[in-house]
C-alpha positions in Angstrom: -136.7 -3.7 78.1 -135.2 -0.5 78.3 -136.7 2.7 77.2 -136.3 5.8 75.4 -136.0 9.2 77.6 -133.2 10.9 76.0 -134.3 14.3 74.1 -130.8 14.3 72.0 -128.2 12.1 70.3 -124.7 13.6 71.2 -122.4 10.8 71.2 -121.9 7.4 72.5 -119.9 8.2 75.3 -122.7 9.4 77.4 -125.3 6.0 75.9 -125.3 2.9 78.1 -125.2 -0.5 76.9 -129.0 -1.2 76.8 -130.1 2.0 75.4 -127.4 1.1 72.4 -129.3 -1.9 72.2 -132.1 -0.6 72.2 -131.3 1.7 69.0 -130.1 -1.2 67.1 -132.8 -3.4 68.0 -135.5 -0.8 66.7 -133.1 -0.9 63.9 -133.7 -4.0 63.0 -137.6 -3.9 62.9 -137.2 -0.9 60.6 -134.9 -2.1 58.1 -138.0 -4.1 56.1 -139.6 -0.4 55.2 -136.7 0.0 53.2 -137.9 -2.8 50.7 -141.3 -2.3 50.5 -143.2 -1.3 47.8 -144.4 1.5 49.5 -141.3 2.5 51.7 -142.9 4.3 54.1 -144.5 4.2 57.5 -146.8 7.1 59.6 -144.7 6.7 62.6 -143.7 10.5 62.6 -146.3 12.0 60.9 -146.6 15.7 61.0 -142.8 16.0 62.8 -140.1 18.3 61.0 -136.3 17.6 60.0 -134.1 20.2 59.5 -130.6 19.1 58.4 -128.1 21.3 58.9 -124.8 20.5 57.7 -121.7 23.0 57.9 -119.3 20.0 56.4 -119.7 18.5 52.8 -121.9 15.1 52.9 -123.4 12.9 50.8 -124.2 9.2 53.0 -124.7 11.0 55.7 -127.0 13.8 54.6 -129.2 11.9 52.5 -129.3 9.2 54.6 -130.8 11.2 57.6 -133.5 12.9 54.7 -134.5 9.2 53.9 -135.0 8.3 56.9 -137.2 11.2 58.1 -139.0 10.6 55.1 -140.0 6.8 55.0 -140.9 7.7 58.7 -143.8 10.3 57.1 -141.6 13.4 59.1 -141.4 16.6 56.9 -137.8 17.5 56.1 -135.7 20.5 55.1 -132.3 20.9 54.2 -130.1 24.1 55.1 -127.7 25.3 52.4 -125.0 26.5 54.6 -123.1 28.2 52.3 -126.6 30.8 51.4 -127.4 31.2 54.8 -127.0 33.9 57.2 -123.9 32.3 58.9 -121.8 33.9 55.8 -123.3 36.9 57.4 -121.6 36.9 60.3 -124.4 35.4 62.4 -124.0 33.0 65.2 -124.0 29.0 65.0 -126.6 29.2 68.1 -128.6 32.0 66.5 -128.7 30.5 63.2 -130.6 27.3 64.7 -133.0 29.7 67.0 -134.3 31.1 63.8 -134.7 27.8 62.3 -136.3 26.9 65.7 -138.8 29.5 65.9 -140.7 28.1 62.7 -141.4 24.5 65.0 -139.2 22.4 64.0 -139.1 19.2 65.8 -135.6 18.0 65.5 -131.7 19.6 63.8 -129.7 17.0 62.6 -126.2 18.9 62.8 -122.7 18.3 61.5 -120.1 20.7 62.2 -115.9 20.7 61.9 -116.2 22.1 65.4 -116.4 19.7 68.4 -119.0 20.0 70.9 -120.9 21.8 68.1 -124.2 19.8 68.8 -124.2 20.0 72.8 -124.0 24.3 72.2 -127.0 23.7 70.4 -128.4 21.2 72.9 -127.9 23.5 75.1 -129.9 26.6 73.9 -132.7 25.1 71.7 -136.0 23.3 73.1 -135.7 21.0 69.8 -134.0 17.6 69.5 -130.7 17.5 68.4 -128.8 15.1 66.7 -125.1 14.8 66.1 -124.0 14.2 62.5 -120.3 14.6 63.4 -118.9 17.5 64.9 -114.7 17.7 65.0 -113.0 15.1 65.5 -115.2 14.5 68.5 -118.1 12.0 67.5 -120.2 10.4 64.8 -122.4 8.3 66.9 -124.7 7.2 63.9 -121.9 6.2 61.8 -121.2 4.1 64.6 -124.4 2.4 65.2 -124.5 1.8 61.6 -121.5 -0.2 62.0 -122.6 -2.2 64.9 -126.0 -2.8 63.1 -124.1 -4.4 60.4 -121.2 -6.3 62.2 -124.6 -7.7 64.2 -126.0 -8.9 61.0 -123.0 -10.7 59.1 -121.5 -11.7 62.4 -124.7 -12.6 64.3 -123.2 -11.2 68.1 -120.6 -8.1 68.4 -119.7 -9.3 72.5 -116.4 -11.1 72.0 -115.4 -10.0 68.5 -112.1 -8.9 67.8 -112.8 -5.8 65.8 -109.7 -3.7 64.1 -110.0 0.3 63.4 -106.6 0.9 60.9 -105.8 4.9 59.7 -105.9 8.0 60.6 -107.5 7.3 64.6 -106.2 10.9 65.5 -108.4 12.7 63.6 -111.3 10.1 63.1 -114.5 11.0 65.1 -115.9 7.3 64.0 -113.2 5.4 65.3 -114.0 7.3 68.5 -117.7 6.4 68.5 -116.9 3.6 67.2 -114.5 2.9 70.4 -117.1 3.5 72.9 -119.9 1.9 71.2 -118.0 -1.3 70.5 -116.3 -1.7 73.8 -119.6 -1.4 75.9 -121.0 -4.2 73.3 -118.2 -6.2 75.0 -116.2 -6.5 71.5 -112.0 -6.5 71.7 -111.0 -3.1 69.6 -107.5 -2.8 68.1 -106.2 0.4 66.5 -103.5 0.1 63.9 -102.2 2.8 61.8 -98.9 5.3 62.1 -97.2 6.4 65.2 -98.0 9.8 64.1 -101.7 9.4 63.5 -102.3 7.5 67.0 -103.5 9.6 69.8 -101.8 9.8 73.0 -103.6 7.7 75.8 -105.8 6.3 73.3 -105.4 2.6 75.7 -107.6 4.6 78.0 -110.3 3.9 76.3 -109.8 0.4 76.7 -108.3 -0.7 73.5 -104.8 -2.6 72.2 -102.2 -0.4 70.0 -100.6 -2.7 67.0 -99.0 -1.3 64.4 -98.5 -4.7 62.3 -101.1 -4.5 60.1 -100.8 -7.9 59.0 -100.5 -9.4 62.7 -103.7 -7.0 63.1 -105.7 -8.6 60.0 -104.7 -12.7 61.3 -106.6 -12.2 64.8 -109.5 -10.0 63.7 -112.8 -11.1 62.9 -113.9 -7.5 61.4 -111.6 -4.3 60.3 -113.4 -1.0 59.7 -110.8 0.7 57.4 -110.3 4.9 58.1 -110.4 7.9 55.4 -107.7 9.7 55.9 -108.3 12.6 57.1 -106.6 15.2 55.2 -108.7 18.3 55.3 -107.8 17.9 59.0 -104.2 17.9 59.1 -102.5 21.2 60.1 -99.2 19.2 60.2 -97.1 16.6 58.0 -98.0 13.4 59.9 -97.0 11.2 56.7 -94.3 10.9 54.2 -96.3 10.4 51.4 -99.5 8.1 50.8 -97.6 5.6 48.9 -95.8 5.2 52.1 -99.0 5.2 53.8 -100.9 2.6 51.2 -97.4 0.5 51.7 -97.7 0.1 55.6 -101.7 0.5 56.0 -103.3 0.6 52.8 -105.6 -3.1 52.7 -105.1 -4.5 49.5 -105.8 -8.4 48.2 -102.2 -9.8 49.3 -102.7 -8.6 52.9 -106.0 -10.2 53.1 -104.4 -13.4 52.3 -103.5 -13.3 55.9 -106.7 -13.0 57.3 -109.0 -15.4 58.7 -111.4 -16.4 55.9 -114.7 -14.6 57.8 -112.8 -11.3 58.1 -115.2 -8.4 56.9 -114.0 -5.2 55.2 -115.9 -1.8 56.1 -115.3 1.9 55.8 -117.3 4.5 56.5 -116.7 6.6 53.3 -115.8 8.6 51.4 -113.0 5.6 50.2 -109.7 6.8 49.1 -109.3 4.0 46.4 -105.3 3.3 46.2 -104.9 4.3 49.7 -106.8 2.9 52.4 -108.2 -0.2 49.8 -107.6 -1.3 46.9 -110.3 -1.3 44.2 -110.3 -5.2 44.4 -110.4 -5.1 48.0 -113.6 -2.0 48.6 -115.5 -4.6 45.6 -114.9 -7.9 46.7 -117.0 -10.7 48.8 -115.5 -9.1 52.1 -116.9 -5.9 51.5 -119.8 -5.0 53.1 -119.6 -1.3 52.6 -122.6 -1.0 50.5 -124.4 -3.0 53.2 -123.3 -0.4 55.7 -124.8 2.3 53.7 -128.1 0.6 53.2 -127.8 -0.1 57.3 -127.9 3.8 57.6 -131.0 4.4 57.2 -132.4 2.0 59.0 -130.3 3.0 62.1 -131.0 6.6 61.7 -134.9 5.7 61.4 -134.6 4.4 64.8 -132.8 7.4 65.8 -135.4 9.9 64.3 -138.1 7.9 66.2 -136.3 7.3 69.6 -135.5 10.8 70.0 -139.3 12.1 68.4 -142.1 9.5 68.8 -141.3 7.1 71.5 -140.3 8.3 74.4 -140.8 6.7 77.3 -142.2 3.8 75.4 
């Protein structure tokens, strides 16, 4: 079995298969902690959290404090907005100070890409991307895989659709590499002007017929748009949007009857699902948030108490 020698979690790009395997294997044996009667475990006992989030979040953020928590670690959570960064000081210097009081790991999200690996680079803690840019959310994208794994039972060989905003999405890029070493077929759907240029590279199929894309798919993972990122008009209107690539109950009438619905939140209702589609029995977003903390318990302990085991 493989093991654990990595100090960080940056991305998926630089993981190999087995050590993604390995994540959502250790996953798995920690999802029972969450339904307990005592959700907790002593496996980092005495280790510190600081989450440090320059970018709003809710799943995310609390998801990471939960997890640290049920593994026994000690957590804190930086109020960017009151700290010293409105001050002037530096990204990098911000974390030192945070460093010098022996911290053990900096779970980071920033609207900057390559954020985390500056940080990486100039702390002795363990870092851990929470999604920088437009770069990366690696745990996002385990998350997803964890749960496409447990409805699906395999992720080689499935034929897994990303529809939106894939220019600007930093899950549908982890989500790219993660899936695509799994050995799943990836398909990216969604408007000419929110498709990136050499996106094939990365060894996926361009479709824009959504409903083509929902017949041969045995998963879609539906995009937020992404509109705090847009410098530029890239859409008509979102009723135009919602028209061509919104997922609503008459679309799904196409699909294959096993087809899941996920999303990775926050859901524009009316936009990229419908209210009947983000509630009904092919939704498994809830599942997918109850999947993060599991996945980001394995993280925590990967990166802090196992290594080399």
């Amino acid at each position: 079995m493989t093991s654990w020698k990595r100090k960080h979690l940056l991305g998926l790009d630089e993981l190999s298969k087995e050590e993604i395997e390995l994540i959502l294997e250790t996953a798995s044996s920690f999802k029972e902690v969450s339904f307990r009667d005592i959700k907790k475990v002593p496996a980092l006992r005495g280790k510190t959290v600081v989450t440090l989030f320059f970018e709003p979040s809710t799943r995310t953020r609390i998801s990471f404090e939960l997890a640290a928590k049920r593994l026994s670690a000690d957590t804190l959570n930086i109020a960017v907005q009151a700290s010293s960064t409105t001050k002037g000081e530096t990204l990098l210097d911000t974390a030192k100070n945070i460093e010098a009081m022996n911290v053990d790991a900096m779970v980071v999200r920033h609207s900057l890409s390559g954020a985390p690996f500056i940080l990486a680079q100039g702390l002795q803690c363990s870092v851990i991307n929470a999604g920088d840019g437009c770069r990366e959310h690696p745990t996002q994208a385990l998350l997803d895989m964890f749960t496409l794994k447990e409805k699906l039972g395999h992720i080689e060989g499935l034929k897994v659709a990303l529809v939106g905003d894939i220019l600007h999405s930093r899950v549908a890029r982890s989500n790219i590499w993660g899936l695509t070493k799994l050995g799943a077929k990836v398909t990216v759907c969604g408007p000419a002007t929110l498709m990136p240029r050499g996106i094939e590279s990365m060894g996926v199929k361009i479709n824009y017929d959504l409903k083509e894309v929902l017949r041969n798919s045995d998963a879609v993972i539906a995009l937020r748009l992404q509109k705090e990122r847009q410098q530029d008009k890239f859409l008509p209107s979102l009723r135009e949007y919602s028209r061509l690539f919104g997922i609503n109950q008459a679309k799904l009438q196409e699909a294959t009857s096993h087809l899941i619905v996920m999303h990775p939140g926050p859901t524009n209702r009316g936009v990229e699902l419908s209210a009947e589609v983000a509630d009904g029995k092919q939704s498994v977003i809830l599942d997918q948030v109850t999947n993060g903390v599991a996945v980001r318990m394995a993280v925590l302990y990967l990166v802090l108490g196992a290594k080399g085991e």
